[in-house]
C-alpha positions as CSV (number, residue, x, y, z in Angstrom):
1,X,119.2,93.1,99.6
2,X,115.6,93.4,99.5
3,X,113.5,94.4,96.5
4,X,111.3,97.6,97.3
5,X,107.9,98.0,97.4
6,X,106.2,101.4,97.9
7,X,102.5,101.2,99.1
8,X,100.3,104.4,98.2
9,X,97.4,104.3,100.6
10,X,93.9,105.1,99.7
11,X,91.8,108.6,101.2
12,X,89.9,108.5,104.1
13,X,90.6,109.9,107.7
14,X,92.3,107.0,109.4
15,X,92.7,105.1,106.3
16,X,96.9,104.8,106.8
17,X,96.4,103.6,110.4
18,X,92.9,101.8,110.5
19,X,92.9,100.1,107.0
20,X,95.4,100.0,104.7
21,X,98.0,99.1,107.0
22,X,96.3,95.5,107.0
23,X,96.7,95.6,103.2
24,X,100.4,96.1,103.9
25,X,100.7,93.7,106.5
26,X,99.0,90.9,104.0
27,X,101.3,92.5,101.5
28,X,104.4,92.4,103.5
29,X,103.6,88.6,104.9
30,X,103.0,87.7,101.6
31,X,106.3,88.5,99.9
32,X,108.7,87.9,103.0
33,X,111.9,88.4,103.8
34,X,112.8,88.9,99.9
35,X,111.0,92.5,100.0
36,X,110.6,95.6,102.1
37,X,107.5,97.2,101.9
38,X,107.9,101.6,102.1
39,X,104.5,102.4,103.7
40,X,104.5,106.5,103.7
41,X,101.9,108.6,105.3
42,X,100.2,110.8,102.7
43,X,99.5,114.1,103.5
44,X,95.7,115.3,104.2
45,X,94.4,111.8,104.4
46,X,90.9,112.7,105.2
47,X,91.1,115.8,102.8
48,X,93.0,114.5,99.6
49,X,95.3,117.2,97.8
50,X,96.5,115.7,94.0
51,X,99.5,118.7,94.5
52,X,100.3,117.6,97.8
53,X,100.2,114.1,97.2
54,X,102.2,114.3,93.8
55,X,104.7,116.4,96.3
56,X,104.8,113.8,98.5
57,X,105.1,110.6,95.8
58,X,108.0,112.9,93.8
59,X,109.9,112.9,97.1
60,X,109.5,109.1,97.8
61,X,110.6,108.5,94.3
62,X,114.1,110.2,94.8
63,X,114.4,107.8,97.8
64,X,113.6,104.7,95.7
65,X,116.0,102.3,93.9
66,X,115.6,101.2,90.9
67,X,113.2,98.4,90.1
68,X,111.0,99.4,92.9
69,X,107.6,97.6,92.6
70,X,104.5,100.4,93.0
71,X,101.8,99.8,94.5
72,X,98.3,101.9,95.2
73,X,95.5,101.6,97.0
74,X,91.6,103.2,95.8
75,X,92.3,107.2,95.5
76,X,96.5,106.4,96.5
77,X,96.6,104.2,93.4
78,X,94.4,107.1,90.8
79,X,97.3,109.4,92.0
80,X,99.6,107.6,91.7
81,X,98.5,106.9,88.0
82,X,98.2,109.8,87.2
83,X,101.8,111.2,88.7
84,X,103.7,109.0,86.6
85,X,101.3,110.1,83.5
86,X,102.6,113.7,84.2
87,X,106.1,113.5,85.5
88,X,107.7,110.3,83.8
89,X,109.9,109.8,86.6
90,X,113.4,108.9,85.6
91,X,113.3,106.2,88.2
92,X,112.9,102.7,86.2
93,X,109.7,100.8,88.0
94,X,110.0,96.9,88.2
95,X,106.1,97.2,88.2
96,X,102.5,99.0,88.7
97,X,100.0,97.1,90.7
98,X,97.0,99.2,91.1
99,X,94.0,98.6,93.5
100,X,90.4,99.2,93.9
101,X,91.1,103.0,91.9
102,X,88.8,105.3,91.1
103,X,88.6,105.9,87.6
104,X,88.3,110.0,86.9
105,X,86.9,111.2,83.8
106,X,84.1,109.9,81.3
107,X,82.1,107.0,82.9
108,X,84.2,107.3,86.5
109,X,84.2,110.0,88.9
110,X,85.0,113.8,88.3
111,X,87.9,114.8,89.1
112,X,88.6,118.5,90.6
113,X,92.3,118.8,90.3
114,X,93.1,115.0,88.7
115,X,93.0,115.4,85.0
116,X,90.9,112.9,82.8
117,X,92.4,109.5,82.5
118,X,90.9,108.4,79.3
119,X,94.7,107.6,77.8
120,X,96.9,106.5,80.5
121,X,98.7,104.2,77.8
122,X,102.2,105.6,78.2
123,X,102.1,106.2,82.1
124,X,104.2,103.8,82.4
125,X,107.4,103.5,80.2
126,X,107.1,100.7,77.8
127,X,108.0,96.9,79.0
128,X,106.8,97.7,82.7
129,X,103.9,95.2,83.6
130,X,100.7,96.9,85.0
131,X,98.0,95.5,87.2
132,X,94.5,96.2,87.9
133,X,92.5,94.7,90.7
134,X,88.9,95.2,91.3
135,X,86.8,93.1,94.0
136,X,83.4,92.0,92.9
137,X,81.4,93.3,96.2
138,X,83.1,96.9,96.6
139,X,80.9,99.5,98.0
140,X,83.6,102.0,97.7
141,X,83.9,102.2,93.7
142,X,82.3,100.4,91.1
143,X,83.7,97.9,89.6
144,X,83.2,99.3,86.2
145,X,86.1,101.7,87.2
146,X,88.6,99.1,86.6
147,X,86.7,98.1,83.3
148,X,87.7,101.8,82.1
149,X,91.6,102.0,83.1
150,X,91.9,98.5,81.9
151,X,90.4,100.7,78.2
152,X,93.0,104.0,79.4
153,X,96.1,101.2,79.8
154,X,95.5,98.3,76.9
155,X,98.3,96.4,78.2
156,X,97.3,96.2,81.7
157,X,96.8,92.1,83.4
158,X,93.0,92.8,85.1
159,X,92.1,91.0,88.1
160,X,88.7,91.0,88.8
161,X,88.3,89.0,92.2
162,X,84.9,87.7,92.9
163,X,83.5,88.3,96.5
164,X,86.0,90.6,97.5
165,X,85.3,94.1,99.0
166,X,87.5,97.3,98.6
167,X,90.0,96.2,101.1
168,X,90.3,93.1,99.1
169,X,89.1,91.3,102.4
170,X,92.7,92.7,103.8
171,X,93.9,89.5,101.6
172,X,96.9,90.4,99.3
173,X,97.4,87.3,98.4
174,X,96.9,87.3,94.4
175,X,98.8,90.6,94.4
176,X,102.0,89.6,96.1
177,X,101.9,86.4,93.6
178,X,101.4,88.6,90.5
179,X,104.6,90.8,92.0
180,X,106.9,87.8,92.6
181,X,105.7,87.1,88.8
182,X,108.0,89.9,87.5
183,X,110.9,89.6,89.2
């Protein structure tokens, strides 16, 4: 059977159609035959809602098995962050692999209805491997926004990757590596 892998895309109208989707076809090339990659539409794409994406990610989550690998894209992967910080789903997580995310709070962005993320330590239970990646050329978000989750989550592997945009150059090549890692 297949391990799972649920991708959280980012914001944006047309983001799940005209972007990210060529994240998760480099993802889902990447990993093969060996993984199915769950690729949910989030609701209000082009006008993000933390309840109605929390809604929406606590749904998927009752639908997952365990060991499912997450992964988020920009504003997809700050939420999802952040839902885990709150909820502690019961669901054991094989991995977090985070993407481009805005940081909210001191130093990142504000946040309207995302609490600060200065201590995201424990949003992940204990012996679950987190990853940050950041390119080096994103116009989207800073790169010192990956500087302050990798400060929020101690124990998280940073990947900075040099020359690569937000999209990561629609190349998911180091990610899918770094998830075959844990398995």
């Amino acid at each position: 059977m297949a391990r799972q892998v649920l991708f959280v895309q980012g914001a944006g109208e047309g983001t799940h159609d005209n972007w990210d989707s060529k994240l998760v076809a480099s993802l889902d090339r990447e990993l093969g035959e060996s993984y199915a990659v769950r690729y949910p539409r989030m609701p209000g794409e082009g006008n993000t809602s933390y309840a109605a994406w929390k809604a929406t990610l606590m749904r998927e989550f009752g639908a997952l098995e365990e060991g499912v690998i997450l992964v988020g894209h920009s504003v997809g992967g700050t939420i999802l962050i952040h839902v885990l910080a709150e909820e502690r789903p019961e669901l054991r997580f094989g991995g977090l692999f985070v993407i481009a995310a805005p940081f909210i709070g001191d130093g990142g962005w504000p946040g309207d209805d995302i609490a600060d993320g200065k201590d995201l330590s424990e949003c992940v239970p204990a012996g679950v491997p987190v990853y940050l990646y950041h390119g080096t050329d994103d116009a989207e978000v800073p790169t010192s926004h990956v500087r302050l989750y990798a400060e929020a989550i101690p124990h998280a592997v940073v990947r900075t990757l040099d020359g690569r945009d937000h999209q990561l150059h629609n190349d998911m090549t180091e990610v899918a590596r770094d998830i075959r890692s844990v398995d």
